[in-house]
DRENDOFI-252634 format. One record per residue (C-alpha): residue in three letters; x, y, z. Coordinates in steps of 0.05 Angstrom, whole numbers, plus 5000, padded with zeros to 4 digits. Layout:
REM residues N
<r code="ALA" x="X" y="Y" z="Z"/>
...
REM end
This chain:
REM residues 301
<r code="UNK" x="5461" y="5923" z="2006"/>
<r code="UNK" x="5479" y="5986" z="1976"/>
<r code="UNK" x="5543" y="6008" z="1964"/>
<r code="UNK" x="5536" y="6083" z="1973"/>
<r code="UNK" x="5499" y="6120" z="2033"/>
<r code="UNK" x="5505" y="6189" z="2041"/>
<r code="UNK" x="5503" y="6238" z="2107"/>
<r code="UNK" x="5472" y="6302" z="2086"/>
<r code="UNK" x="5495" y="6360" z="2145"/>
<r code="UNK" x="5448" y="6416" z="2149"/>
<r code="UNK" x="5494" y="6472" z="2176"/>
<r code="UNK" x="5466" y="6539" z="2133"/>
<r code="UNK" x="5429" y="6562" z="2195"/>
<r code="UNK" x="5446" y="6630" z="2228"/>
<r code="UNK" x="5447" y="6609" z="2300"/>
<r code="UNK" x="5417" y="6669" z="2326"/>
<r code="UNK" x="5393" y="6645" z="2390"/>
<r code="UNK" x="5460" y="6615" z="2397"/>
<r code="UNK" x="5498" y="6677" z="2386"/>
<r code="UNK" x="5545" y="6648" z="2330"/>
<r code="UNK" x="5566" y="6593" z="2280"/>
<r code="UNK" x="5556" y="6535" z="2327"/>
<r code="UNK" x="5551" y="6494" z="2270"/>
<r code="UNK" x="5626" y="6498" z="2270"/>
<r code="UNK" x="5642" y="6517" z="2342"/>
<r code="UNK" x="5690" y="6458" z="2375"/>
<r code="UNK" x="5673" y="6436" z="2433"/>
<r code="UNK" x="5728" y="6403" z="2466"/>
<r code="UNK" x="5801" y="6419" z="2455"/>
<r code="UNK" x="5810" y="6380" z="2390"/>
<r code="UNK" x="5764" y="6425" z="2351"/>
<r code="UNK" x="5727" y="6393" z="2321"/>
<r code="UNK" x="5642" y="6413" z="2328"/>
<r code="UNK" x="5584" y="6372" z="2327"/>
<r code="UNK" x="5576" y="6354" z="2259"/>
<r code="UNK" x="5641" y="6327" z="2268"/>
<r code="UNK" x="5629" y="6265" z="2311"/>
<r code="UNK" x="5569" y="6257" z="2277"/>
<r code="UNK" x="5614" y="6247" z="2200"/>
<r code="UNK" x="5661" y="6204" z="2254"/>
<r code="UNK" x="5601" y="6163" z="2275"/>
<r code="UNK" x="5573" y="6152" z="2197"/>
<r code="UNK" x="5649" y="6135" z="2171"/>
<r code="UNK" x="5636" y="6072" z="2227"/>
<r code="UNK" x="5567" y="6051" z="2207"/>
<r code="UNK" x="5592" y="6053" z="2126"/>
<r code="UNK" x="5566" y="6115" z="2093"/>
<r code="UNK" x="5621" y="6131" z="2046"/>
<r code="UNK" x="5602" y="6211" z="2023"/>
<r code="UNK" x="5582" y="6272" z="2063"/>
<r code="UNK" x="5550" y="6334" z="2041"/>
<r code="UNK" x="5542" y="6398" z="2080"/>
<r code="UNK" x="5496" y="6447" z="2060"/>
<r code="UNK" x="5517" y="6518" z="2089"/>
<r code="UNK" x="5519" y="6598" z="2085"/>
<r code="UNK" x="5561" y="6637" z="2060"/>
<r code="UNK" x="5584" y="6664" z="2135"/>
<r code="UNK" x="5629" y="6596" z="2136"/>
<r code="UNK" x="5701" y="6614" z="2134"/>
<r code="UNK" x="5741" y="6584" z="2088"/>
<r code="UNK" x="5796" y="6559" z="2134"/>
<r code="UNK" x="5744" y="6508" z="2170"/>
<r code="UNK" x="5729" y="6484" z="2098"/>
<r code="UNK" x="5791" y="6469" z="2085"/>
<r code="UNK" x="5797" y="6437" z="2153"/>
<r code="UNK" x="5746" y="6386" z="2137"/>
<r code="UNK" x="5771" y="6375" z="2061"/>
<r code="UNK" x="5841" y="6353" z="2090"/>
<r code="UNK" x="5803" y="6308" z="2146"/>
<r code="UNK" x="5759" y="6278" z="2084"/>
<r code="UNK" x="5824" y="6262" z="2044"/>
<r code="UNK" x="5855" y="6237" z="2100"/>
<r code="UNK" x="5805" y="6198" z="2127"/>
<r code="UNK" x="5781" y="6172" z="2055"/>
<r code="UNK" x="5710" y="6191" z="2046"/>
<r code="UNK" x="5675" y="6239" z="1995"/>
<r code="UNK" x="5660" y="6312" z="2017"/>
<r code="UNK" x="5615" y="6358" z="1979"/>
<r code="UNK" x="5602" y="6436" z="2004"/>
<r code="UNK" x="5532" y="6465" z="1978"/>
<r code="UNK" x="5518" y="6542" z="1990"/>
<r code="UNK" x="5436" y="6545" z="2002"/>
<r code="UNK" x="5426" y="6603" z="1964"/>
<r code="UNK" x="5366" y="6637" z="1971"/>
<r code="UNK" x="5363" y="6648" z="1891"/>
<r code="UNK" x="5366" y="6570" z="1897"/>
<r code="UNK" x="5302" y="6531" z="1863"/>
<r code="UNK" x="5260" y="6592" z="1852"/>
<r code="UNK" x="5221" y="6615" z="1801"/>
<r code="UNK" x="5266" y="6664" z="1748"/>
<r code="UNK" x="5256" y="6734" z="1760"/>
<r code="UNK" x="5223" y="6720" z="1823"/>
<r code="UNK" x="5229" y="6783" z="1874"/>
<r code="UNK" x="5268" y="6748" z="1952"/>
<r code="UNK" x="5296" y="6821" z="1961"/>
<r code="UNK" x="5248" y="6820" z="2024"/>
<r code="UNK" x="5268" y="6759" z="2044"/>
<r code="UNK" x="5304" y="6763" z="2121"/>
<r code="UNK" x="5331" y="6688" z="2125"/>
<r code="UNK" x="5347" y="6635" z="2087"/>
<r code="UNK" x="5284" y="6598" z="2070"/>
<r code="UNK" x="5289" y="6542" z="2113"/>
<r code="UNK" x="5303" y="6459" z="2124"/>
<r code="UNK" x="5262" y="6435" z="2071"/>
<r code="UNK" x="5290" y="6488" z="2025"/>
<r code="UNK" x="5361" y="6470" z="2052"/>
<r code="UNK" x="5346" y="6398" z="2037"/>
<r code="UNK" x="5332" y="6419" z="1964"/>
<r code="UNK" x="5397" y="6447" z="1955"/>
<r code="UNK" x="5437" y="6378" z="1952"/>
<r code="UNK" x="5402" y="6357" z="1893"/>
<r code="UNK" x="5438" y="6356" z="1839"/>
<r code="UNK" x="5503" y="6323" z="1892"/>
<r code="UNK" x="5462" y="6262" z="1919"/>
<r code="UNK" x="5439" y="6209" z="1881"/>
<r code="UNK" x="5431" y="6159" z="1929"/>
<r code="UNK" x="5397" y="6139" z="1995"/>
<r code="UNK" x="5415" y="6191" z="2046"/>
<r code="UNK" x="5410" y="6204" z="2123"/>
<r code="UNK" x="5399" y="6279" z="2138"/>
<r code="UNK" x="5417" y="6314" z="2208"/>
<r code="UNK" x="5426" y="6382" z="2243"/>
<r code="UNK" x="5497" y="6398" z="2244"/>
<r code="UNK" x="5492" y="6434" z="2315"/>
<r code="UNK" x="5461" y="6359" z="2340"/>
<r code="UNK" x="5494" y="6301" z="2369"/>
<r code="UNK" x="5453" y="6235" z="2351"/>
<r code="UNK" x="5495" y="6181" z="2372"/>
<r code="UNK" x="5533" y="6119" z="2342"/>
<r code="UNK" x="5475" y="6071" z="2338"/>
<r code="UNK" x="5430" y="6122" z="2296"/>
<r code="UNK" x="5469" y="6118" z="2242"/>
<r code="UNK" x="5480" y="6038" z="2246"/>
<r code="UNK" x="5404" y="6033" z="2247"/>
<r code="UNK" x="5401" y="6075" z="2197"/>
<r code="UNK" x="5445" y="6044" z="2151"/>
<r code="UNK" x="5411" y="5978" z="2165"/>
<r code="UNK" x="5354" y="6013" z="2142"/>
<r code="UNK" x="5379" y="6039" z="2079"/>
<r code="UNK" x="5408" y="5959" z="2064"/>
<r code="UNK" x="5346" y="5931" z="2080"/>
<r code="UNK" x="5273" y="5978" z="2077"/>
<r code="UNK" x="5285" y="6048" z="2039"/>
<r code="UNK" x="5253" y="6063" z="1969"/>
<r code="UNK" x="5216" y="6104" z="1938"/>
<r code="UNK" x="5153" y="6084" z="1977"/>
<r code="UNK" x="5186" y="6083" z="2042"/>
<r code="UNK" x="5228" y="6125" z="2087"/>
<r code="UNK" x="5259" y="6128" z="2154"/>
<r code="UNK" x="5270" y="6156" z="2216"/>
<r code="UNK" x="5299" y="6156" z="2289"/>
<r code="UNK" x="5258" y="6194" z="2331"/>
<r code="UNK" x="5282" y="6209" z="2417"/>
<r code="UNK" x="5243" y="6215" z="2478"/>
<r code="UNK" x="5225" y="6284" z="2488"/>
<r code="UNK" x="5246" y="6287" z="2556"/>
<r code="UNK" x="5320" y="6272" z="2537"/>
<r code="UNK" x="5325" y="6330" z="2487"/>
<r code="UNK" x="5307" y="6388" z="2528"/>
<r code="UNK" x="5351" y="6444" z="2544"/>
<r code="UNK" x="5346" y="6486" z="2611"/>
<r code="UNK" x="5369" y="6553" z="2584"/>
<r code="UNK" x="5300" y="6563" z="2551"/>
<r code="UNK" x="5239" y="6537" z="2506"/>
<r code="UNK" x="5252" y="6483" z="2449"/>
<r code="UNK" x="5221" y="6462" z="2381"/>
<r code="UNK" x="5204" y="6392" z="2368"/>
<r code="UNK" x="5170" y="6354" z="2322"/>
<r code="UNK" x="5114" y="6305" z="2367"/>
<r code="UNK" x="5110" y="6249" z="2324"/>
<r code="UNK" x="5034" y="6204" z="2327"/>
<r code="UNK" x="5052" y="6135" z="2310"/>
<r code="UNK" x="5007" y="6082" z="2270"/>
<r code="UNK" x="5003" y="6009" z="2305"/>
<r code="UNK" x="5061" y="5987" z="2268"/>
<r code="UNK" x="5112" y="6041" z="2281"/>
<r code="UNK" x="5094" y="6084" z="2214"/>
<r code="UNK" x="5092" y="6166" z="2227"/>
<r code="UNK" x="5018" y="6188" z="2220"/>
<r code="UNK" x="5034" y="6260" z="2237"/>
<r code="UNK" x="5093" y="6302" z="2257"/>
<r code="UNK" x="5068" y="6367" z="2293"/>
<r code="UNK" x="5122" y="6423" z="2303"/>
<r code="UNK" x="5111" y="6452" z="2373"/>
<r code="UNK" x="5169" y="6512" z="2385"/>
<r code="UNK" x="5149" y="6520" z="2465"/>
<r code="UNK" x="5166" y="6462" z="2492"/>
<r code="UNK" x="5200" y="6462" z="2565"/>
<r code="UNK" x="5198" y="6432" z="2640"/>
<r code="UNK" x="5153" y="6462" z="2686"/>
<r code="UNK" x="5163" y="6432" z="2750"/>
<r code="UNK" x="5155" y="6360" z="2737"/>
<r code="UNK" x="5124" y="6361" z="2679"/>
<r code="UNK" x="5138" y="6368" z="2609"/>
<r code="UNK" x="5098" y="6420" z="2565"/>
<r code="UNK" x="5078" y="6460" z="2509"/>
<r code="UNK" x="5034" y="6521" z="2497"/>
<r code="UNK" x="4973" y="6509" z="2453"/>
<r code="UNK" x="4918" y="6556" z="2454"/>
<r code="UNK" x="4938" y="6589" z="2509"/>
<r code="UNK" x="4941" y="6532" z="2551"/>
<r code="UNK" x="5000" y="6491" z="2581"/>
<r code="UNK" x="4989" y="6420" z="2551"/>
<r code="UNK" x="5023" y="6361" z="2577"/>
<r code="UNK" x="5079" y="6310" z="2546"/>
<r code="UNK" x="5103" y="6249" z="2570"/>
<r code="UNK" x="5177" y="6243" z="2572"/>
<r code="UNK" x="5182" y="6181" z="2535"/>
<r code="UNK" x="5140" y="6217" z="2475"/>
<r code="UNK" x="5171" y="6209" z="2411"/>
<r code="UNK" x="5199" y="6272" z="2379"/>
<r code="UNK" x="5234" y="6281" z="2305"/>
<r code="UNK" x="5300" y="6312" z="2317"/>
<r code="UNK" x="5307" y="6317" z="2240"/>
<r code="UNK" x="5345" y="6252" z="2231"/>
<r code="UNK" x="5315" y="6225" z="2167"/>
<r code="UNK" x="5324" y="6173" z="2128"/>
<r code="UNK" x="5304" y="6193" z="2054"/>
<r code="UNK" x="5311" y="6163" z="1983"/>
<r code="UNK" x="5334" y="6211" z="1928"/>
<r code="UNK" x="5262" y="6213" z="1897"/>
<r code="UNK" x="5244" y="6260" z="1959"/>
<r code="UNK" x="5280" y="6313" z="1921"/>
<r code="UNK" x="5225" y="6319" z="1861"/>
<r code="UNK" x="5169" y="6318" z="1916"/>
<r code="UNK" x="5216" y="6375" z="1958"/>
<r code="UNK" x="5214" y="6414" z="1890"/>
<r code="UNK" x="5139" y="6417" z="1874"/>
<r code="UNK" x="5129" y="6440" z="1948"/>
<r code="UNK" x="5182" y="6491" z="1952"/>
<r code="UNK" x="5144" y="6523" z="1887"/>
<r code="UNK" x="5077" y="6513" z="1916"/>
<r code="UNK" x="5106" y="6548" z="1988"/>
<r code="UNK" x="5130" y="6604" z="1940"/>
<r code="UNK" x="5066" y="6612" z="1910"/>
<r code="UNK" x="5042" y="6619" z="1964"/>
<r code="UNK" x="5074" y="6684" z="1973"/>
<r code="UNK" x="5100" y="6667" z="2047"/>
<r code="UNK" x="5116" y="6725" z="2102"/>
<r code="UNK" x="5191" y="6748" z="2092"/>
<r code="UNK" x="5212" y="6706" z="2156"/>
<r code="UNK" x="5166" y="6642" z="2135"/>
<r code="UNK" x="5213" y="6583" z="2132"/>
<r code="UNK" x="5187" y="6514" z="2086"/>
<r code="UNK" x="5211" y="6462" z="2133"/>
<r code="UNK" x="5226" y="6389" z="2126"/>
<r code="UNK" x="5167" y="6355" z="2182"/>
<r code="UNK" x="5112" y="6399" z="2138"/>
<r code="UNK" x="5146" y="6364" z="2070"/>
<r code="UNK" x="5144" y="6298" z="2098"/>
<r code="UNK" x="5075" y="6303" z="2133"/>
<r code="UNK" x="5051" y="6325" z="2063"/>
<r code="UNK" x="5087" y="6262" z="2029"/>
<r code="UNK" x="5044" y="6222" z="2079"/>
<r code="UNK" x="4989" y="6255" z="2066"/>
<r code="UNK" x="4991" y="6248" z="1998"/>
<r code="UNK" x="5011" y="6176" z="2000"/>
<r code="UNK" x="5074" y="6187" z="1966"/>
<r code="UNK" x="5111" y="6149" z="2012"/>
<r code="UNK" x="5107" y="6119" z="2084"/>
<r code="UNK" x="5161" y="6139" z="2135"/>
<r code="UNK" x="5173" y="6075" z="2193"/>
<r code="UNK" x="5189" y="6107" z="2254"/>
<r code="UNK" x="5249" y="6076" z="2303"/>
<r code="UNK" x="5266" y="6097" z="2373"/>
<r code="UNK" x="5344" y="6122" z="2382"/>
<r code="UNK" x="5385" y="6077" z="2422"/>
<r code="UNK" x="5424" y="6136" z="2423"/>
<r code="UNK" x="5436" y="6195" z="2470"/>
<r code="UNK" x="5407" y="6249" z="2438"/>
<r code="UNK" x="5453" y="6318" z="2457"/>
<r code="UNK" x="5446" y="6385" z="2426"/>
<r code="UNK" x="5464" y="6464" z="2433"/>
<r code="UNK" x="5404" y="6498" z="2419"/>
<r code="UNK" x="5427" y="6560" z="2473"/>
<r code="UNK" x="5502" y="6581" z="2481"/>
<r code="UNK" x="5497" y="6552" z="2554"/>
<r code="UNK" x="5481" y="6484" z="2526"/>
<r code="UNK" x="5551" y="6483" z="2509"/>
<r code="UNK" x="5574" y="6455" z="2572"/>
<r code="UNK" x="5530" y="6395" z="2573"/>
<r code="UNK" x="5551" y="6366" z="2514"/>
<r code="UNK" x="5627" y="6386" z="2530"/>
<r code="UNK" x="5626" y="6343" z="2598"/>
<r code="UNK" x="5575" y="6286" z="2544"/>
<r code="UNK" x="5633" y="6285" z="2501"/>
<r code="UNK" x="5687" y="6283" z="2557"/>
<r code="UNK" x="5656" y="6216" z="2590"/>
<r code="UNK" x="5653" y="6183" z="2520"/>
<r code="UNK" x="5716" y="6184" z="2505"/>
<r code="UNK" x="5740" y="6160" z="2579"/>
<r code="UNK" x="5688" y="6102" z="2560"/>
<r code="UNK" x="5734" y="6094" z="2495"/>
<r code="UNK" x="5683" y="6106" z="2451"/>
<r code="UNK" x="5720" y="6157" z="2416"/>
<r code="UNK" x="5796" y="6175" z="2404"/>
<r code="UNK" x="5816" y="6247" z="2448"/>
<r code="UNK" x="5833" y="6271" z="2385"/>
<r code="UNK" x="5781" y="6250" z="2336"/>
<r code="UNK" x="5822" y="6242" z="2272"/>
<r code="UNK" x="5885" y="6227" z="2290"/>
REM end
């Protein structure tokens, strides 16, 4: 079993479609965001250290907010700043650069602060208690350097209806490990149906297909694979808004045999606020589980 698992928060994005920090935006009347119950629900399965990688437009006072809750409450906290000077080459010209360079890049960021198996997340989504108790069954039991996790959702439970969504549609070998992850950025209802736009066309989902919601379950070597790709994506001289994101670094890891990545369904609810309107959904989500006890009103006290 090991002794040490670690949540790694993504929470440098801009939220511009959401009109704000959402990353830190409470939801209820306690405060506290997203990435909130989500450090709540990994305390409970046993990780022991959380690191969130953010911007620089996070205000100090919610820093210190969590840094009191993490003394409190016992756990280690570590705050990384993904700089977009971070991991490139010296001298290297990012003075065109628009936004931060992405997931993968963001991913990048923590390591030098994590050393040991690690579940990684979206700090704007809400994943659940029993994600993170499969995943740290996981971590006691299957991850190493030749194989990683992850908990994928139905696609037709993570949709919003304020506007299109991006997904990752994952193709699954006979025994549950990810072939291929394919980032689709239009998917949405129409009518019935579930679809996405490819080549023009409308094509078709089922809404029981698997989709990565970018909860993965990683060992700390991914970081020296993360690293060679990063340089090669800057080498590449990308567009100034070109992001290097995490489903292209792990399809390449597959691809390259570096590692195989087992594939579980959530038993979770999967809730997120992709759109500033999504934000009632998951307040009346959150409202029902605590009347179902299964969280305090106020989460930390």
């Amino acid at each position: 079993m090991n002794s040490k698992k670690t949540l790694l928060i993504l929470a440098g994005g801009l939220g511009s479609r959401y009109k704000g920090l959402k990353q830190i935006d409470g939801i209820l009347d306690n405060g506290s965001p997203i990435l909130e119950y989500s450090i709540y629900d990994a305390l409970e399965a046993g990780f022991t250290k959380v690191v969130i990688i953010v911007n620089r437009l996070i205000p100090q006072s919610y820093m210190e907010r969590l840094n009191t809750i993490s003394g409190e409450k016992n756990f280690e906290l570590h705050w990384v700043y993904q700089e977009k000077e971070s991991f490139l080459p010296k001298d290297y010209d990012f003075s065109h650069r628009e936004k931060p360079w992405g997931t993968g890049h963001a991913v990048l960021c923590a390591k030098n602060d994590v050393q040991e198996p690690f579940v990684m997340i979206n700090a704007d989504d809400f994943y659940g208690k029993e994600a993170y108790q499969l995943a740290s069954e996981e971590i006691d039991l299957h991850i190493s350097e030749a194989q990683f996790g992850m908990a994928a959702y139905p696609v037709g439970s993570t949709l919003s209806g304020n506007g299109n969504v991006a997904r990752g549609i994952c193709t699954l070998d006979a025994e549950n490990y990810l072939i291929k992850v394919e980032e689709q950025t239009s998917i949405h209802k129409k009518g019935d149906s579930i679809v996405y736009t490819g080549n023009g066309n409308d094509i078709e989902l089922t809404s029981d297909a698997l989709v990565s919601m970018n909860f993965f379950i990683f060992h700390p070597n991914v970081f020296d694979a993360l690293e060679v790709y990063f340089n090669d994506f800057i080498q590449s001289e990308p567009e100034p808004s070109q992001e290097f994101y995490i489903p292209s670094a792990v399809q390449r890891i597959i691809d390259e045999k570096k590692a195989k990545v087992l594939v579980k369904a959530s038993p979770s609810q999967w809730m997120g606020v992709t759109y500033a309107d999504d934000k009632s959904s998951i307040k009346d989500f959150l409202t029902s589980e605590i009347k179902k006890n299964r969280y305090p009103e106020d989460l930390w006290n």
